[in-house]
C-alpha positions in Angstrom: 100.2 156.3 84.7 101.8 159.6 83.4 99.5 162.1 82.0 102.2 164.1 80.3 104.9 161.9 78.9 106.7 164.1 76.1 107.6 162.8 72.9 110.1 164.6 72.0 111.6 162.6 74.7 110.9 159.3 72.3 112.3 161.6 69.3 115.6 162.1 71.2 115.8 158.4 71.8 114.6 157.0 68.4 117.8 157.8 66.6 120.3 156.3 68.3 117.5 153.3 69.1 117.3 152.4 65.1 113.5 152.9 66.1 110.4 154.6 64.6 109.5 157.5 66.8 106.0 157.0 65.6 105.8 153.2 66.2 107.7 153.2 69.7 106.1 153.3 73.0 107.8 153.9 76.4 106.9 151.3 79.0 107.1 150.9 82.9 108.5 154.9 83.0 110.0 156.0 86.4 111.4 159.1 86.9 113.4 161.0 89.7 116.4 162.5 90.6 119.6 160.8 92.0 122.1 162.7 93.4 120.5 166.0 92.6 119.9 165.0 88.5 117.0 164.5 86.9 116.2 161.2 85.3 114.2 158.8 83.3 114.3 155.0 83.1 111.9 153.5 80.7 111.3 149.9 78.1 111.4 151.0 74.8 109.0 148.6 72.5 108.1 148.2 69.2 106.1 145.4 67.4 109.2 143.6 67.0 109.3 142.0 71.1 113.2 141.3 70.1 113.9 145.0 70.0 112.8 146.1 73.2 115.3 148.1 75.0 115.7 149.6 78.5 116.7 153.1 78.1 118.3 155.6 80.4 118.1 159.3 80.6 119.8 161.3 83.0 119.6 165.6 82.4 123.2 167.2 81.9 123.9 170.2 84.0 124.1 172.1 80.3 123.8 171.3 76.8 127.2 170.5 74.9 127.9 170.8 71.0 128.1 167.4 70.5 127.1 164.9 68.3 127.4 161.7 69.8 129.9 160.2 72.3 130.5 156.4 72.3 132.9 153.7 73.7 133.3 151.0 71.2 135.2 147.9 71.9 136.2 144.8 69.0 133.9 146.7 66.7 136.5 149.4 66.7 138.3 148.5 63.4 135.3 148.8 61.4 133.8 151.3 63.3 136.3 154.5 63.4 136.9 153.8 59.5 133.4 154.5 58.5 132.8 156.9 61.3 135.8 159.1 59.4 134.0 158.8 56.0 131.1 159.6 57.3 132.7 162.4 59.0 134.3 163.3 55.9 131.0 163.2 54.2 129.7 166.3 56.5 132.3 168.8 56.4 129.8 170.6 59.3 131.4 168.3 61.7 134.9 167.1 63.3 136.2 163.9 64.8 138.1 163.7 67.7 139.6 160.2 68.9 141.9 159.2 71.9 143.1 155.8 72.2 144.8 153.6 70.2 142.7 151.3 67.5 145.3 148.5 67.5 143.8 147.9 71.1 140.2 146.9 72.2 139.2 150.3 73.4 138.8 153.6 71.5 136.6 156.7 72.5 135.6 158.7 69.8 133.6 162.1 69.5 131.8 163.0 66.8 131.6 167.0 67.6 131.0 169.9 66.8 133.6 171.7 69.0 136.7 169.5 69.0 138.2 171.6 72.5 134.6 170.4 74.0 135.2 167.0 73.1 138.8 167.4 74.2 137.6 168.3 77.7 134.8 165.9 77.7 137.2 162.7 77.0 139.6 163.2 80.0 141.6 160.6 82.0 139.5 160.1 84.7 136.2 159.6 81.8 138.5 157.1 80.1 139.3 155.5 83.6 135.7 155.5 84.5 134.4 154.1 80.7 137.3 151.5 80.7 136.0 150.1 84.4 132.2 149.6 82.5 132.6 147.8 79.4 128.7 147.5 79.2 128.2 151.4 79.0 128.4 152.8 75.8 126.7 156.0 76.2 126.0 159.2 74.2 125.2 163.1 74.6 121.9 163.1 73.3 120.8 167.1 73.5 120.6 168.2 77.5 121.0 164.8 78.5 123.3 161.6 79.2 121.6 159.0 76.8 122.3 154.6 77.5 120.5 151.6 76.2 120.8 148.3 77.0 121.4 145.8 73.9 118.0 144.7 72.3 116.4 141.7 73.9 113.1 140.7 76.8 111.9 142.9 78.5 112.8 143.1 82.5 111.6 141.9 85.0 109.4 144.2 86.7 111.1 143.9 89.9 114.9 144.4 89.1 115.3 147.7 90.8 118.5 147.4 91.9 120.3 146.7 88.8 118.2 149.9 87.5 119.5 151.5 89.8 123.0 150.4 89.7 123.4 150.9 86.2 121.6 154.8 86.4 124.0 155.3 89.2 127.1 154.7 86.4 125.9 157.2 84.2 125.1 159.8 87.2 128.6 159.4 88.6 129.9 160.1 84.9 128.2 163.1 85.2 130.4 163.8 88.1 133.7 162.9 86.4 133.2 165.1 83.9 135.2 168.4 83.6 133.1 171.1 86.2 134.2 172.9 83.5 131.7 172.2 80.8 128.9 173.1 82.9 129.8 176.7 82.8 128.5 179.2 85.4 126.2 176.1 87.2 129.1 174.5 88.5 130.4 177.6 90.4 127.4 177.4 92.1 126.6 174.4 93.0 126.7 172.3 95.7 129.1 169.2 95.9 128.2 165.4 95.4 126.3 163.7 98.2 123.7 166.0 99.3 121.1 164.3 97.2 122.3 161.4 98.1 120.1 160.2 100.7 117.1 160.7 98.6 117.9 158.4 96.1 116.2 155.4 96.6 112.5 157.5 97.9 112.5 159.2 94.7 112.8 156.4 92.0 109.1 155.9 92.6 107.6 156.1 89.1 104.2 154.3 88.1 104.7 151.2 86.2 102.6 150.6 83.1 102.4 152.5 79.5 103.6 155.9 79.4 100.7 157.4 78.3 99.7 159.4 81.2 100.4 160.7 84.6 101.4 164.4 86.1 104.9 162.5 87.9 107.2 162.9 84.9 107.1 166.7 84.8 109.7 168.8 83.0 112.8 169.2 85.5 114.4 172.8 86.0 117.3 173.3 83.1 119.9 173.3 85.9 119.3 170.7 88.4 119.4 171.5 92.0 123.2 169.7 92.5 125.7 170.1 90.3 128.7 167.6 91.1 132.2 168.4 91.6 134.9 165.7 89.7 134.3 162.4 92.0 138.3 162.0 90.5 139.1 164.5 93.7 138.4 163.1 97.3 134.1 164.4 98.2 133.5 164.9 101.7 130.0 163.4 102.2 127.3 166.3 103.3 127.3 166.8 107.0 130.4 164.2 107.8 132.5 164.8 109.8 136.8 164.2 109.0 137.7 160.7 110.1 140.2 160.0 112.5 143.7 161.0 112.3 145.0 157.2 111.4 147.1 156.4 114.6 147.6 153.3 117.1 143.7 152.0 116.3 142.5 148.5 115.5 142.9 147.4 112.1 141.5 144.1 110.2 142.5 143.4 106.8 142.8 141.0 103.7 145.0 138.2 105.2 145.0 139.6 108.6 147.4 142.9 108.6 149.2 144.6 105.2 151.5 142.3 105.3 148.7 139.3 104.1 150.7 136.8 106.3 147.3 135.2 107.4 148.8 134.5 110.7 145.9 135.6 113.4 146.2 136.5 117.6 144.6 134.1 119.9 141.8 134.9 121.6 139.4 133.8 123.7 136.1 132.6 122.7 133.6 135.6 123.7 131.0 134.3 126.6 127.9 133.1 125.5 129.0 132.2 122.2 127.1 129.5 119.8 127.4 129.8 116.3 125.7 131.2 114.4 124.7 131.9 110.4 123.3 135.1 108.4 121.3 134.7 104.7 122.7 137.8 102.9 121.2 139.1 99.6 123.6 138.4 97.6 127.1 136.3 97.2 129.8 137.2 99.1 132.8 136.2 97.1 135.6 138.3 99.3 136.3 137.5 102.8 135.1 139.3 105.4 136.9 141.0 108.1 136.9 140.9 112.3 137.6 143.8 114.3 136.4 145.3 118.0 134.1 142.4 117.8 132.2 143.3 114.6 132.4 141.7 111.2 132.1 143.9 108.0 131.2 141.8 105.1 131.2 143.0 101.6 128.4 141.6 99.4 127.9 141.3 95.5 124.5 143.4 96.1 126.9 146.5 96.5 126.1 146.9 100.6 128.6 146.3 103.0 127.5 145.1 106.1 128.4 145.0 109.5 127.9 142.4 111.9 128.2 141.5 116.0 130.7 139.0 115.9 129.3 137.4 119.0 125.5 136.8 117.5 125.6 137.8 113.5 122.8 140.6 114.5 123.3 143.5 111.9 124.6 146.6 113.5 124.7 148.6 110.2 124.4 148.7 106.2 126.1 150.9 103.6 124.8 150.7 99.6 127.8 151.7 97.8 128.3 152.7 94.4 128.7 148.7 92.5 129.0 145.4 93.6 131.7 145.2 96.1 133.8 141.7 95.3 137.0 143.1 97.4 137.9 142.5 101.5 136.7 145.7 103.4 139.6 147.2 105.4 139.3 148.7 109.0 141.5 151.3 110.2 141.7 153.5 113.0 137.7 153.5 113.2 137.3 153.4 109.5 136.1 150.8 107.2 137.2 151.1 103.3 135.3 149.5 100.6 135.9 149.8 96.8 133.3 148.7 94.1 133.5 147.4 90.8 132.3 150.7 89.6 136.3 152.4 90.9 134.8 154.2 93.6 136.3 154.0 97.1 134.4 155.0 100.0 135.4 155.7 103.9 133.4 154.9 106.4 132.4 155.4 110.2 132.9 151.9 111.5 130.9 152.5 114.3 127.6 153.4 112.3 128.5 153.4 108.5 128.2 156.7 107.9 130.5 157.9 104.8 133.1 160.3 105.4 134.5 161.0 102.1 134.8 158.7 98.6 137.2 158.8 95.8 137.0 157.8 92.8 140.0 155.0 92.6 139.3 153.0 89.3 138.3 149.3 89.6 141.0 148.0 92.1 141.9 144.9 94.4 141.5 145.3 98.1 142.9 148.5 100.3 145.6 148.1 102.0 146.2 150.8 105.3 149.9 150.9 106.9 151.3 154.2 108.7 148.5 156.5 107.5 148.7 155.6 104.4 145.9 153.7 101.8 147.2 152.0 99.3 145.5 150.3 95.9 146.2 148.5 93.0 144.2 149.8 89.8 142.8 146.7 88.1 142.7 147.1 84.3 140.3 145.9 82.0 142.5 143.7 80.3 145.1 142.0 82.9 147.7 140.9 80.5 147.3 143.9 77.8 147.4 147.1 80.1 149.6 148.3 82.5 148.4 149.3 86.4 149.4 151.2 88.9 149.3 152.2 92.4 148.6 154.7 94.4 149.1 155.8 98.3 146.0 158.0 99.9 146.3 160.2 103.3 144.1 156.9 105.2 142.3 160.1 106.7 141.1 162.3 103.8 141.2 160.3 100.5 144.5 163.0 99.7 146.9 161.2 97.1 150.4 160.9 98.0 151.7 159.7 95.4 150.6 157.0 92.4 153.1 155.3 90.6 152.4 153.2 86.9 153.3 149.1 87.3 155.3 147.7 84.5 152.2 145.5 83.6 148.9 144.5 84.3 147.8 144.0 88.1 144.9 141.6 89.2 145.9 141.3 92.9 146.4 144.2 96.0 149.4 145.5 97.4 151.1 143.9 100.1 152.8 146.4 102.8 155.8 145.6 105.4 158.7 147.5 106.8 158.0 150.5 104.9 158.1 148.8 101.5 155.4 148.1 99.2 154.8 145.0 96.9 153.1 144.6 94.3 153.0 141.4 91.6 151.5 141.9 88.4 149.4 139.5 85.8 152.5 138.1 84.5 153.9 137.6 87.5 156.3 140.6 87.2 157.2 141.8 91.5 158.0 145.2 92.1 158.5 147.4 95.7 158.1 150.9 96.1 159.0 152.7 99.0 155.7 153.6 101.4 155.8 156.6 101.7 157.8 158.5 98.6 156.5 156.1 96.2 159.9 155.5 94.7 160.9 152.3 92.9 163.2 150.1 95.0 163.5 147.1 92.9 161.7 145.1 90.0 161.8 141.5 89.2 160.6 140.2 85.7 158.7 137.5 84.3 158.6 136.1 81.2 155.2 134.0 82.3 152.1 134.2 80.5 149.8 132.5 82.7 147.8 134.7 84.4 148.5 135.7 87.8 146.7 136.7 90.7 148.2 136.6 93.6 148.9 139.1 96.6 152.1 138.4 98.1 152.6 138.2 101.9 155.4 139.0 103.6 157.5 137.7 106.8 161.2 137.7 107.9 162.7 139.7 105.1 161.1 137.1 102.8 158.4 138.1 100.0 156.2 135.1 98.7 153.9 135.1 95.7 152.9 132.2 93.4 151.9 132.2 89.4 149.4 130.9 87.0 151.7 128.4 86.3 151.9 127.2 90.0 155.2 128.4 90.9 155.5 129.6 94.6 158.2 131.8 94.7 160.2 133.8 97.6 162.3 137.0 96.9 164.2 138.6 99.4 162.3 141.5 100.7 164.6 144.0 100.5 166.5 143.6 97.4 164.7 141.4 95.3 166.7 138.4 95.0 165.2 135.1 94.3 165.6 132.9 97.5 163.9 130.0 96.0 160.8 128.7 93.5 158.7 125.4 94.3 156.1 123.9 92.1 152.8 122.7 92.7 150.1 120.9 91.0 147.7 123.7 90.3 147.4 127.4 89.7 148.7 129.6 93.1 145.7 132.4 93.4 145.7 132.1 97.3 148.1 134.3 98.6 150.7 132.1 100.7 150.3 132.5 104.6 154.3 132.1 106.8 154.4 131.5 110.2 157.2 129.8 112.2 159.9 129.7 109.5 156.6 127.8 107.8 154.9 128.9 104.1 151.8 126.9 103.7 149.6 128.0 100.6 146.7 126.8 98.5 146.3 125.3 94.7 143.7 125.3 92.1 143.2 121.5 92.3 145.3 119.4 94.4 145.1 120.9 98.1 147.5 122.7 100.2 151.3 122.5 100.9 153.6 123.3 103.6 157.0 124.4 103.1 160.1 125.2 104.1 160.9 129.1 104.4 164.7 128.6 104.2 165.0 126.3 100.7 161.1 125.8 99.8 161.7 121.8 100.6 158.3 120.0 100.7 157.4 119.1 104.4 153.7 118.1 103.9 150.8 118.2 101.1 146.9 117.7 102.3 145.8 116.4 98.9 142.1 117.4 98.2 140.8 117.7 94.3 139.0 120.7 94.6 141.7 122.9 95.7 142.1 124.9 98.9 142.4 128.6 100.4 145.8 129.2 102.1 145.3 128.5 105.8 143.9 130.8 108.3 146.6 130.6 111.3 146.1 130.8 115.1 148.9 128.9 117.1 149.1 125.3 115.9 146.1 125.1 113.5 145.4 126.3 110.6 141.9 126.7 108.8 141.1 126.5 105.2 138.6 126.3 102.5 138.4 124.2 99.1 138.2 126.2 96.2 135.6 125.5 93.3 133.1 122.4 94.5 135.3 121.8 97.2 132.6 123.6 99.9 134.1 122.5 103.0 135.8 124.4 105.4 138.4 122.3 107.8 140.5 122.6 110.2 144.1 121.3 110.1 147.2 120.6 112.4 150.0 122.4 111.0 152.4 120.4 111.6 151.3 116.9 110.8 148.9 118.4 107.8 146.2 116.6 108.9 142.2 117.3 108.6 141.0 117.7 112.8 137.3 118.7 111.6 135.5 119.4 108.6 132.2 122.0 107.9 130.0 121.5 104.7 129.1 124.9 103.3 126.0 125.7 101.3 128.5 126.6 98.4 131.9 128.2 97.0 133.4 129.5 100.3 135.9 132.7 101.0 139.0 132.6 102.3 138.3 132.0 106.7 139.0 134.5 108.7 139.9 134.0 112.7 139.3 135.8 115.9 139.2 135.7 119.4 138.7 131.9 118.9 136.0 131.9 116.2 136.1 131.1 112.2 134.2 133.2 110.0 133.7 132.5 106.7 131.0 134.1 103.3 129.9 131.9 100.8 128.7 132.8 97.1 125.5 131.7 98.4 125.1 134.8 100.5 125.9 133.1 103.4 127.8 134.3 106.3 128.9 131.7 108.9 130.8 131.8 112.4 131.9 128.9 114.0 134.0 128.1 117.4 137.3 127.3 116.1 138.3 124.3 118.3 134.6 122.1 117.8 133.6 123.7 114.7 130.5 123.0 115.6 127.6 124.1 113.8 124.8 126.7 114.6 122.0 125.6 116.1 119.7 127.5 115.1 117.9 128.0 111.7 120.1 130.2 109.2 118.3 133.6 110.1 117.8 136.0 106.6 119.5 139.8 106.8 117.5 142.8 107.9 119.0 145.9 108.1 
């Protein structure tokens, strides 16, 4: 129990709480420092249980003239009117907005020192804000101020959404202008160097925070002061990646190109298959390479795996949940979070080389030295995305180009051109490596759309919301041909042979003819299915929604050869060196010989890393 909880500390809180400072207590305090800033998390309760309210405290670097900072969403056309009025009302402060109210997000500053507020609200806040709809935060005095809506209290042992959500408002910290910080950010250290301390230091007493000597006032400049995460942060003591060059790589759908067409291999001696219990779901397919598979879980680690026996090799926490495909390049894996940022790491032992801050995005996609990413925004069919090509070895941009609309899938890369389709089903290619625009294709859909294209033989495929599978030639743009099917087209098609075989929402999956898009089989199956997995004359798949099956299939008669009951919602599979390996949003991760498909014999063994 702390000894010396402050209460001015409950004073700076009971404001913007719509509390009585005198009434309130603070419950279940723990406080620490993440990343080199000082912190408090703590229940704010009344006599009212319904008002009880997790709060979040993390010290600013300096104090800054202002008021209150907020990010409003629907409420904004009530809001910003009577925030002016009140504004007006007390000619001792100024208003400073950016964004447009005729849209669902606004940020508005109720300051003192409109250039401060100016500086506070940059592109890469806004960026950062629009990625977190659940953060509406303030400048409260010296510190970063969030609470979460009114409701129970939390469980007691929910320490990792804690600390996800006190990360969110740390890295804010970091993405703010160095400038604001004065003098302290000339001499500081960079971001990472607390890093490793993070999790040892949240170790606060639980109970009422009447006591206890833990919560003792932190120095007025913390140790680390971050640079803007919006610029590519070596981690402390890493060491520069690789030169990207001839390595192995293993991506979404196989290569950049998302053909999902896979090498054969031989099935490793020894083999039996085998089953791992993650944390959390994994809800993105996993990825093969040099005999290790790097999973990305929901719990925000990315794990990786010995292909041959499922033992974990290695585990990375990373900044959000991660619900993208990891990439591996060149000795490198690449995993971006829900929360934007985008981290390198060693793929030998997971050590992080550099991160970037990216903005919430679909999977990476690494050709020629270059990364590129699709920025996802928070509404798909309202606001326009873009991409943008890294240097693959130090998080450098290259260039970034904006889409003509919304984005919700990744980038698809082949013979030096880049594809992109957007919500409404819009195409567009760039060139790789200037960025230049080589030729756009509209849409008039409004379905939404979500699907990466692939690309084979000069052709570009990509299907709709509507369930149009569509082929474009690659290099000018041209539509080749469009075929319908029953159901939505989220998978992204897989060609092979002359051959485009994809996945619907609800009736199965359908081969086609590459030349004219002329039906030459459907698999019916209610539930949907994953575009095929390829490897020679088979073809592996997964049903979407209930389906939870994963079979394999003869490509050219479209027939079921095996089937594999999952323990629910499956990934896309994933095939190499003669194994299937395949997540599932139970937290499962399962590898199967790809001929028998025969199950693991053993008991499904939990993760420990």
């Amino acid at each position: 129990m702390y000894t010396d909880w402050h209460p001015e500390r409950m004073q700076l809180c009971a404001a913007p709480l719509g509390v009585d400072a005198e009434k309130a207590r603070a419950l279940d305090a723990v406080s620490g420092t993440l990343d080199g800033h000082w912190f408090s998390v703590f229940d704010c309760v009344t006599d009212d249980p319904s008002a009880a309210r997790t709060v979040y405290l993390v010290q600013l670097p300096a104090v800054l003239p202002l008021v209150a900072v907020s990010r409003h969403s629907l409420a904004v056309d009530t809001m910003v009117p009577l925030l002016k009025r009140l504004v007006t009302e007390r000619p001792d402060r100024d208003l400073y907005e950016i964004g447009d109210p005729a849209y669902d997000t606004n940020h508005v500053v109720e300051s003192v020192d409109l250039e401060v507020a100016a500086r506070l609200l940059t592109p890469a806040v806004r960026e950062f804000a629009d990625d977190r709809r659940w953060l509406q935060w303030q400048v409260e005095g010296g510190y970063l101020f969030y609470a979460e809506p009114p409701g129970s209290r939390r469980e007691q042992d929910d320490s990792h959404t804690i600390l996800t959500e006190l990360r969110s408002l740390v890295d804010l910290v970091a993405v703010m202008d160095p400038g604001l910080w004065g003098e302290a950010a000339d001499a500081a250290p960079g971001v990472g160097e607390g890093r490793a301390a993070a999790e040892t230091e949240m170790e606060g007493n639980h109970g009422d925070a009447e006591g206890g000597s833990a919560d003792a006032v932190p120095p007025a400049v913390p140790d680390t002061v971050p640079r803007a995460v919006s610029d590519a942060v070596p981690t402390a003591g890493a060491e520069p990646g690789p030169r990207p060059g001839s390595g192995p790589s293993a991506m979404f759908r196989g290569g950049p190109a998302h053909t999902g067409v896979y090498p054969k291999g031989t099935l490793p001696a020894g083999f039996e298959a085998w089953s791992v219990r993650l944390p959390d779901a994994v809800v993105a397919a996993p990825v093969v390479c040099a005999g290790t598979v790097y999973v990305n879980c929901s719990d925000g680690r990315c794990y990786a795996l010995d292909a041959v026996t499922g033992a974990a090799r290695w585990s990375f926490d990373a900044v959000g949940a991660l619900k993208e495909t990891p990439t591996v390049a060149d000795g490198t894996v690449y995993v971006v979070g829900q929360s934007g940022v985008l981290h390198a790491l060693d793929a030998a032992d997971g050590q992080e080389r550099w991160r970037q801050r990216v903005g919430h995005s679909g999977a990476p996609v690494v050709a020629d030295g270059l990364l590129h990413l699709v920025h996802h925004p928070a509404n798909l069919l309202r606001d326009a995305s873009r991409i943008r090509a890294l240097d693959a070895a130090t998080g450098e941009e290259r260039w970034a180009r904006q889409l003509p609309d919304g984005s919700a899938a990744a980038a698809a890369v082949a013979d030096g051109r880049v594809y992109v389709q957007g919500a409404r089903a819009q195409l567009t290619a760039f060139d790789a490596v200037s960025g230049e625009e080589l030729w756009h294709q509209g849409s008039t859909a409004t379905q939404l759309s979500c699907c990466t294209p692939s690309v084979a033989g000069g052709m570009v495929c990509a299907g709709t919301g509507a369930g149009r599978l569509c082929a474009y030639d690659a290099a000018t743009g041209q539509q080749l041909w469009g075929a319908q099917a029953a159901g939505v087209v989220d998978s992204t098609p897989a060609l092979a042979e002359g051959v485009v075989f994809v996945g619907d929402s609800h009736s199965g999956v359908y081969a086609m003819d590459g030349n004219d898009g002329g039906l030459l089989w459907h698999l019916p199956d209610r539930y949907g299915a994953s575009s095929p997995a390829i490897c020679g004359s088979s073809g592996w798949i997964v049903g979407t929604k209930y389906g939870r099956r994963l079979f394999k299939i003869s490509l050219s008669a479209g027939v079921v050869l095996w089937r594999h009951a999952l323990d629910g919602r499956g990934t896309g599979p994933v095939h190499a060196d003669g194994v299937v390996y395949v997540g599932t949003h139970a937290g499962t991760v399962l590898a199967v010989d790809a001929e028998t498909g025969r199950k693991p014999v053993r008991a499904r063994r939990r993760m420990r890393v």
